[in-house]
C-alpha positions as a Markdown table, in Angstrom:
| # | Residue | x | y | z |
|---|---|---|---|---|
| 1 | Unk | -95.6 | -15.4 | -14.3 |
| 2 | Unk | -96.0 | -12.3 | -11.8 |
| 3 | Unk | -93.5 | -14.2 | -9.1 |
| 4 | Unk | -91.0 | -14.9 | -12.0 |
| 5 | Unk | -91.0 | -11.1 | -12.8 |
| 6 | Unk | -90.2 | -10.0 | -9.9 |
| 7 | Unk | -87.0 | -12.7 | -9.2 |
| 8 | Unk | -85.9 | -11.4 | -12.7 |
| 9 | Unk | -85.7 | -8.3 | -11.1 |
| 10 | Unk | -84.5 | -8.8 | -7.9 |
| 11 | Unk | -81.5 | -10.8 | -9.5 |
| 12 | Unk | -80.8 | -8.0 | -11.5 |
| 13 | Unk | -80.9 | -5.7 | -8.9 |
| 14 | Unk | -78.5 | -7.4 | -7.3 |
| 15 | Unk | -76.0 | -8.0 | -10.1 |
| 16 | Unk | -76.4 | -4.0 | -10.6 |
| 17 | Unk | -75.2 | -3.3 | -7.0 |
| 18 | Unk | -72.5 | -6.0 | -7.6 |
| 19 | Unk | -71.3 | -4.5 | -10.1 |
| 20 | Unk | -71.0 | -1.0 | -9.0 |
| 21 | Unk | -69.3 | -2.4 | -5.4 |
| 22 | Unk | -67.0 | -3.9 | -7.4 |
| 23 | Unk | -66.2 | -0.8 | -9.7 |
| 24 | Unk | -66.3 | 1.1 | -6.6 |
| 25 | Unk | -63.6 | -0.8 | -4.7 |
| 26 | Unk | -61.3 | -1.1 | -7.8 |
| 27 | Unk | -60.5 | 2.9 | -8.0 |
| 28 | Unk | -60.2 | 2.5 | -4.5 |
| 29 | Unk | -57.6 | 0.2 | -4.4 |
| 30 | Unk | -55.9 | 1.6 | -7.6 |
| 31 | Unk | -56.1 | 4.8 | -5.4 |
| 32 | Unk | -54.2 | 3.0 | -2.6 |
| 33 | Unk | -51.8 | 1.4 | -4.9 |
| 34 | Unk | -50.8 | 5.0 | -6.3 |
| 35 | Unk | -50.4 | 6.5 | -3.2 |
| 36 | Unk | -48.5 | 3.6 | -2.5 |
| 37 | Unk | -45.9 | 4.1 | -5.1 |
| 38 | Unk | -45.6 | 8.0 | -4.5 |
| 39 | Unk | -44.9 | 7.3 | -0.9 |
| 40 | Unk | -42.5 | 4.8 | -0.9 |
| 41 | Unk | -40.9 | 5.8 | -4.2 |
| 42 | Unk | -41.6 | 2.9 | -6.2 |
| 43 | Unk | -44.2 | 5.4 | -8.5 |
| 44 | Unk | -43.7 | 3.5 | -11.9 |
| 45 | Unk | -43.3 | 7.4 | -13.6 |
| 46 | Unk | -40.5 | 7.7 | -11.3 |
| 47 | Unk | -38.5 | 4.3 | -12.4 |
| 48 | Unk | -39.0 | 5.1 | -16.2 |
| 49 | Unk | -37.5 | 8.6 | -14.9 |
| 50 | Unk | -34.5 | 7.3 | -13.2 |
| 51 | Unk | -31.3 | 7.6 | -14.1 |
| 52 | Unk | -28.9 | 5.0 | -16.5 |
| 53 | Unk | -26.1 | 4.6 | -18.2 |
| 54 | Unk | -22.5 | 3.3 | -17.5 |
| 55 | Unk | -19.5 | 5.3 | -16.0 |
| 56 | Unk | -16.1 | 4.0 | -16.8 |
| 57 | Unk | -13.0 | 5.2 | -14.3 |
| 58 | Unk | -9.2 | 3.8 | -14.8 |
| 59 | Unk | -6.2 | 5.3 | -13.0 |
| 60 | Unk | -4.2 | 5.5 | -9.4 |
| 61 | Unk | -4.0 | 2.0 | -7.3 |
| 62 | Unk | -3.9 | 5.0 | -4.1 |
| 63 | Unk | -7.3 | 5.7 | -5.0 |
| 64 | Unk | -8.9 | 2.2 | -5.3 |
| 65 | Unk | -10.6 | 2.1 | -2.1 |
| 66 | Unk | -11.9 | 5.6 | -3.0 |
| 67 | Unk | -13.3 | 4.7 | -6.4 |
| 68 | Unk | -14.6 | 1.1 | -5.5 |
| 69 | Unk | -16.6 | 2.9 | -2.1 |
| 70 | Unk | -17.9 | 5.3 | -4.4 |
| 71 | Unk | -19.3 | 3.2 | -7.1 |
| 72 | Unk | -20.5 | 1.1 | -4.9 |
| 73 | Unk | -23.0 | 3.5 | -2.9 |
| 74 | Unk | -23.5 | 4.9 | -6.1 |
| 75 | Unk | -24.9 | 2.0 | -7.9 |
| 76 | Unk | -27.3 | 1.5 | -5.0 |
| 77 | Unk | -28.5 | 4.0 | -4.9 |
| 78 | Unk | -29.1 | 4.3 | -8.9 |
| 79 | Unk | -30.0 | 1.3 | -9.8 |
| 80 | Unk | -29.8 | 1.7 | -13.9 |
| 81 | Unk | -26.0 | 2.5 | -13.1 |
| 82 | Unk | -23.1 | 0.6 | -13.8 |
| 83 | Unk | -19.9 | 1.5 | -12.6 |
| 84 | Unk | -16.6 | 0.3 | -13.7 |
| 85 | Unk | -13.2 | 1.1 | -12.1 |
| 86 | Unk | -9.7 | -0.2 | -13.5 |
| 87 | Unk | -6.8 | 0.5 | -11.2 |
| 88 | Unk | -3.5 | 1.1 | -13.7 |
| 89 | Unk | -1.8 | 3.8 | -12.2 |
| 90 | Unk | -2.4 | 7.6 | -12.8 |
| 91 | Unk | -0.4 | 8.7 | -16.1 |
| 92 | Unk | -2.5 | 5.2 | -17.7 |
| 93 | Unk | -5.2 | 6.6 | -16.4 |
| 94 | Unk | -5.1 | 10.0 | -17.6 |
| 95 | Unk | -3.8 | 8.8 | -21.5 |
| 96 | Unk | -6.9 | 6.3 | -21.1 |
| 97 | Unk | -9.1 | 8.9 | -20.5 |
| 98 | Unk | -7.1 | 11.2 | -23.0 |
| 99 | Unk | -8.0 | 8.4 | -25.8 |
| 100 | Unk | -11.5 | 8.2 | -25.0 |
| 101 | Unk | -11.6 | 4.8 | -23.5 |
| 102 | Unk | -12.7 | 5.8 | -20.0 |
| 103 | Unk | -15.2 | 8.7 | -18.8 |
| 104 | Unk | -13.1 | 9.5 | -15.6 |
| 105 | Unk | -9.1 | 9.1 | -15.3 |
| 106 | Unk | -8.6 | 8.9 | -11.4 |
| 107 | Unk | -4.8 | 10.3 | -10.6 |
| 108 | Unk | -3.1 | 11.1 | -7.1 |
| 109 | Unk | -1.3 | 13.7 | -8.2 |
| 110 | Unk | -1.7 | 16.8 | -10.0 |
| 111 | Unk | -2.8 | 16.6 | -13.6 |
| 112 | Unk | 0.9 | 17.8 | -16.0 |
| 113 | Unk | 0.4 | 20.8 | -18.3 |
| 114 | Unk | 0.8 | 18.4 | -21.3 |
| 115 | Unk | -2.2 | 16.6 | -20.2 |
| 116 | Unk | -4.4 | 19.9 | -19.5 |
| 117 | Unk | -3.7 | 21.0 | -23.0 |
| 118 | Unk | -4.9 | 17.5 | -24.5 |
| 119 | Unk | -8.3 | 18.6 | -22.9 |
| 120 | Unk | -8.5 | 16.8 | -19.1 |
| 121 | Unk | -10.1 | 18.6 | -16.8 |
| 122 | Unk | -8.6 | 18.4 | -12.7 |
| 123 | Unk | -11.4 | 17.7 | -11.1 |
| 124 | Unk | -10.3 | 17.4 | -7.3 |
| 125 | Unk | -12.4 | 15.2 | -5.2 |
| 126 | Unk | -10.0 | 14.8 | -1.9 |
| 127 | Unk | -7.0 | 15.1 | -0.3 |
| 128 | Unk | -4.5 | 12.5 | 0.9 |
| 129 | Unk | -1.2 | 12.9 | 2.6 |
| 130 | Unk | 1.9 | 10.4 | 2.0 |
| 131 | Unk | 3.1 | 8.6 | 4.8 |
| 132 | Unk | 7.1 | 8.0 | 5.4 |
| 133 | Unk | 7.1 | 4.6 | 6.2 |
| 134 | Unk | 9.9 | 2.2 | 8.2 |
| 135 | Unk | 9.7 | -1.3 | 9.9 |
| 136 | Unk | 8.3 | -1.0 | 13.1 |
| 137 | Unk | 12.0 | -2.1 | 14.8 |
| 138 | Unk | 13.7 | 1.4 | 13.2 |
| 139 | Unk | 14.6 | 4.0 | 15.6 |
| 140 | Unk | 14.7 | 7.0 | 13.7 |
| 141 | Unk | 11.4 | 8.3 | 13.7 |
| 142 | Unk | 11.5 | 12.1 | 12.7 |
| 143 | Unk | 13.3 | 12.8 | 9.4 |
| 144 | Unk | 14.3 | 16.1 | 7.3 |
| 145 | Unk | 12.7 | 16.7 | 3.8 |
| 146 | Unk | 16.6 | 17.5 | 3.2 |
| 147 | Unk | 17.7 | 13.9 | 4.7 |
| 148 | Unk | 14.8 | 12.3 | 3.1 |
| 149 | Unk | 15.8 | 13.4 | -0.4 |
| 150 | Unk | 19.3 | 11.9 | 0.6 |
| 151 | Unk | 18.3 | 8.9 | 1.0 |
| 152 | Unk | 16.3 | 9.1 | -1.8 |
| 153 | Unk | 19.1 | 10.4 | -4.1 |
| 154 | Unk | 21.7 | 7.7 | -2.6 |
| 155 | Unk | 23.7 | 10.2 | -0.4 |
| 156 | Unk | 22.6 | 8.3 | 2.7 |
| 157 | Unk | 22.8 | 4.5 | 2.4 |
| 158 | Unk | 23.4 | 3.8 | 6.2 |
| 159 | Unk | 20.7 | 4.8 | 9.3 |
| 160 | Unk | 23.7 | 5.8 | 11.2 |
| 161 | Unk | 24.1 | 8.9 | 9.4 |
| 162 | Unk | 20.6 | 9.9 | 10.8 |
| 163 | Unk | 21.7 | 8.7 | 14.2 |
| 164 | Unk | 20.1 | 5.4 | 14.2 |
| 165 | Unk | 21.9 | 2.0 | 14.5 |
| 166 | Unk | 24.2 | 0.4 | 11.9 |
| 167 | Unk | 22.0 | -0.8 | 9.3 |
| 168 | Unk | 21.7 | 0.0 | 5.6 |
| 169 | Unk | 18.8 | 1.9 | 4.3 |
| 170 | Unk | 16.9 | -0.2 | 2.0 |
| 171 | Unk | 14.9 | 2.0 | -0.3 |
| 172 | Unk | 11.4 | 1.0 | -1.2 |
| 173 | Unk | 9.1 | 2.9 | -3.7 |
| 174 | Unk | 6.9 | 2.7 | -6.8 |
| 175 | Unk | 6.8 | 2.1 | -10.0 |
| 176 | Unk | 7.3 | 4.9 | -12.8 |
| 177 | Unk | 3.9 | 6.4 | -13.6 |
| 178 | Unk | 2.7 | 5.8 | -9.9 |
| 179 | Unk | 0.9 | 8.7 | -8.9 |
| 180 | Unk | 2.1 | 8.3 | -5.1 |
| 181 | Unk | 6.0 | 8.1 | -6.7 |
| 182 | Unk | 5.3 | 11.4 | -8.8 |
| 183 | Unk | 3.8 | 13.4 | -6.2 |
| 184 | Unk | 6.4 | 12.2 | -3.5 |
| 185 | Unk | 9.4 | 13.1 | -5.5 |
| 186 | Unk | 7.4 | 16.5 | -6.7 |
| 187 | Unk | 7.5 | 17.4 | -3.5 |
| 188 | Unk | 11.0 | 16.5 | -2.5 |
| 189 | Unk | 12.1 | 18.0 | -5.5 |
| 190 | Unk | 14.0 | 14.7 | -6.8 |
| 191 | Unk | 12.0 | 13.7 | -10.1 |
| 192 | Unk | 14.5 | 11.5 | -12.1 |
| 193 | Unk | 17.4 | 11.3 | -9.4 |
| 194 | Unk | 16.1 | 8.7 | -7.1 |
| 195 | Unk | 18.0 | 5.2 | -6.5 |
| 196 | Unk | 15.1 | 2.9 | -5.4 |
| 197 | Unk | 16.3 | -0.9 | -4.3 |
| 198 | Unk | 12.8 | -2.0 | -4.9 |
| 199 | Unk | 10.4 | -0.2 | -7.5 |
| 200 | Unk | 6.8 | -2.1 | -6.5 |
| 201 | Unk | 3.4 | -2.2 | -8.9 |
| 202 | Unk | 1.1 | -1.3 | -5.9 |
| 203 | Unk | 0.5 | 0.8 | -2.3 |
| 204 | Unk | -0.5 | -2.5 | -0.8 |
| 205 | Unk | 3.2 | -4.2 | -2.0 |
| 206 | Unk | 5.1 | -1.5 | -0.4 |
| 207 | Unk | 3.8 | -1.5 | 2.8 |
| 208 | Unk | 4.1 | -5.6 | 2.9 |
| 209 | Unk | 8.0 | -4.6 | 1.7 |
| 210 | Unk | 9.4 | -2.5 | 4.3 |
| 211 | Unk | 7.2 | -4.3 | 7.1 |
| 212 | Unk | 9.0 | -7.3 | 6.6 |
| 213 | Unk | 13.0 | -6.0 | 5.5 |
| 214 | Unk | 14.8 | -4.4 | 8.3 |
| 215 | Unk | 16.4 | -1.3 | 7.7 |
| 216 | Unk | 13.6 | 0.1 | 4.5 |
| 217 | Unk | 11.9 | 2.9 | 3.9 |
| 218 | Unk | 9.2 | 3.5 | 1.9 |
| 219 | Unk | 6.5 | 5.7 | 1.4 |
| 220 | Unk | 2.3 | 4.9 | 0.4 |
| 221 | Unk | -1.0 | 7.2 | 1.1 |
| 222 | Unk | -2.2 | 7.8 | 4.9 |
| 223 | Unk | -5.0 | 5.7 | 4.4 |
| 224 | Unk | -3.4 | 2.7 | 3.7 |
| 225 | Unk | -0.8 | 2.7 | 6.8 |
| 226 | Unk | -1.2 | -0.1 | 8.9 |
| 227 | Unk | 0.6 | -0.9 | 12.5 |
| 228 | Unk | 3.2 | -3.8 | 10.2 |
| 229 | Unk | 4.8 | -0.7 | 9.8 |
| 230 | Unk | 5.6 | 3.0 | 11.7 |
| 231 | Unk | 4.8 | 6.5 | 9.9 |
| 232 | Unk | 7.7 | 9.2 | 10.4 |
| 233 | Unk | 7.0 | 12.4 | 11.1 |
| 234 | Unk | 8.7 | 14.9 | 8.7 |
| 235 | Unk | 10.4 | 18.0 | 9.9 |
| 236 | Unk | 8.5 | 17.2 | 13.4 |
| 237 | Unk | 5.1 | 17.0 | 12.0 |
| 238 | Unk | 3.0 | 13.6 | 12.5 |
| 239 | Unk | 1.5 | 12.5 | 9.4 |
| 240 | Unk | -2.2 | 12.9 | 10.9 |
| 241 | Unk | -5.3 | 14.2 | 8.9 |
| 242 | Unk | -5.5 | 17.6 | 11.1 |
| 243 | Unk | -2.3 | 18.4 | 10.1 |
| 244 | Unk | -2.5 | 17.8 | 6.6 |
| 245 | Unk | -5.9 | 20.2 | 6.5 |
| 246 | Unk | -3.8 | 22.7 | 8.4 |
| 247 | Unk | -1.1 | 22.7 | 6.1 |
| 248 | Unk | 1.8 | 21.5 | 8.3 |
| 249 | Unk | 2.5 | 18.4 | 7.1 |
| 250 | Unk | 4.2 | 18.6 | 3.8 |
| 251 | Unk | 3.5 | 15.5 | 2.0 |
| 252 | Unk | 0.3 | 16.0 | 0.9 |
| 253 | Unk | -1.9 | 15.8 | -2.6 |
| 254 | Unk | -4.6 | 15.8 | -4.7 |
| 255 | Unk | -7.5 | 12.4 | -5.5 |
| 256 | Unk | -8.5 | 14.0 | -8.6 |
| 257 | Unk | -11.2 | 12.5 | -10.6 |
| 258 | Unk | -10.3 | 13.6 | -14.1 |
| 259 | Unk | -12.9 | 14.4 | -17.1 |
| 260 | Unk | -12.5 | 15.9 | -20.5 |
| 261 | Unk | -13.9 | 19.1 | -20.6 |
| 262 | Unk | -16.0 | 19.7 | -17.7 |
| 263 | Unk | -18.3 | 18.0 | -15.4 |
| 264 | Unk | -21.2 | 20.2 | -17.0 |
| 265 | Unk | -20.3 | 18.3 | -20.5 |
| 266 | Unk | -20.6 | 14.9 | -19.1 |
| 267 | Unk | -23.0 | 11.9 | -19.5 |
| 268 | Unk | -25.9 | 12.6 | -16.7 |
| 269 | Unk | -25.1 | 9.6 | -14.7 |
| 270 | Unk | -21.0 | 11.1 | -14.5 |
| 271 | Unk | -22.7 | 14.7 | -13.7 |
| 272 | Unk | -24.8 | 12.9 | -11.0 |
| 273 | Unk | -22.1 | 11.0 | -9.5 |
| 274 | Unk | -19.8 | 14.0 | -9.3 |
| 275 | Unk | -22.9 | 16.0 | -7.0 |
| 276 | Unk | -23.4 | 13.0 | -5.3 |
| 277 | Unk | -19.6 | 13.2 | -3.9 |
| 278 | Unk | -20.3 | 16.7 | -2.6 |
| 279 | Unk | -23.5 | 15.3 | -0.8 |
| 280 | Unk | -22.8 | 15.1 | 3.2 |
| 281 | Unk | -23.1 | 10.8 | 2.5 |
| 282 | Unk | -20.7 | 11.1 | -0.2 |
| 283 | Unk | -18.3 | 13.1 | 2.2 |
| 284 | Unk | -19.0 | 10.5 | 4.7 |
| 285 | Unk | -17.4 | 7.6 | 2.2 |
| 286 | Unk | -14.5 | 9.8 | 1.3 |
| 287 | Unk | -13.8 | 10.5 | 4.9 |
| 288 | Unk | -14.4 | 6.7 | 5.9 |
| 289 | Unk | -11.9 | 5.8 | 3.6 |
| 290 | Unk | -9.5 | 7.6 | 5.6 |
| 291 | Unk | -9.1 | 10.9 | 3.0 |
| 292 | Unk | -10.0 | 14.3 | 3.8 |
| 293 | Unk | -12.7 | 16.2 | 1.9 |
| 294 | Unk | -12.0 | 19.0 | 0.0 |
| 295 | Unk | -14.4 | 22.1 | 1.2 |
């Protein structure tokens, strides 16, 4: 009976200390675990924290490798984030956004007065310069804003009239509501009065155009100029990203990312991903897309 007592107790002993080695390595680990979390960022307070939502952009075809880069980065790093782009041209854009249907109207040019007063907001987000473009065989390779607003209007037909050879001009451009074809003819002071041969849906179309017809002319956004085809230089100016920040070059313009009423009033996730583009990684996106930031 006496030696039964004291295995009772013994084997109680020892499930006591069992139990309080195992309680006492538990909190441990849950210690670790947290720690864990905190350090590497995966702390579960965090995640229920983190931000959501969707962010809907339509607008310019010049600024679809702008918008896709962006959403892209953005969406990893914010994981509860969907981003959606459509690329219809600027003026859709803008009425898209105008009509509620999109959070962010993305337009290569200037926002009209007509569309301020409907409530859009310019927000501008980079800068891009418009390449003169010719087939790479063309000799002329310096041009006027006054001869290129010739040949434009139709006053110049031939490239002999610029002192190249005998070859007719064969005018490419956009389509009406293209951003690029507004801010072009802005510039040149030629809205309404151009004579285009060949009026194309995309940047990507024109450059394939005049690479491949002898004698055209066309014009698409720095970043998208290729060696199919040869960038002029206008009134002796390359069309380089130094001299568009310095002012020299003339054809330049606005990527503005468009929002109704300001970016203070927006959804969190669009508030986010407007901070995020003035963040030196989001600089480094808009400048690996071949834009210049805006400072």
């Amino acid at each position: 009976m006496k030696t039964k007592k004291i295995l009772s107790l013994l084997c109680a002993a020892v499930l006591g200390a069992a139990v309080l080695t195992g309680c006492g390595q538990s909190a441990e680990e849950t210690g670790n675990v947290r720690e864990t979390e905190i350090a590497t960022g995966t702390d579960s307070t965090t995640e229920e924290a983190s931000l959501s939502g969707t962010i809907t952009m339509a607008g310019s075809t010049s600024m679809e490798k702008l918008a896709n880069a962006v959403a892209e980065a953005f969406m990893e790093k914010n994981q509860g984030v969907t981003v959606t782009a459509e690329f219809t041209g600027s003026s859709a854009g803008i009425e898209s956004l105008i009509a509620g249907s999109v959070e962010i109207g993305n337009s290569s040019r200037k926002l009209k007065e007509e569309e301020i007063a409907n409530g859009a907001v310019e927000n501008i987000v980079a800068i891009d310069g418009i390449a003169v473009v010719t087939d790479t065989a063309n000799a002329v390779t310096d041009i006027t804003k006054e001869d290129l607003a010739k040949i434009y209007t139709g006053e110049y037909t031939n490239w002999k009239d610029l002192g190249g050879k005998d070859e007719p001009i064969v005018v490419v451009g956009r389509e009406a509501g293209s951003g690029t074809r507004s801010a072009f003819e802005e510039l040149l002071e030629i809205e309404d009065a151009c004579k285009y041969a060949n009026e194309l849906d995309s940047t990507g179309a024109v450059i394939a155009k005049v690479a491949s017809t002898p004698g055209a002319i066309g014009y698409a956004s720095l970043d998208a100029i290729d060696d199919t085809v040869v960038a002029m230089a206008v009134e002796g100016v390359a069309a380089t990203e130094e001299n568009i920040k310095s002012g020299s070059y003339v054809l330049s313009r606005p990527f503005v990312m468009a929002t109704m009423g300001a970016i203070s009033e927006q959804s969190a996730a669009v508030q986010e991903l407007f901070a995020y583009l003035q963040t030196e990684e989001g600089k480094e996106i808009i400048k690996a897309v071949g834009l210049i930031t805006v400072d």
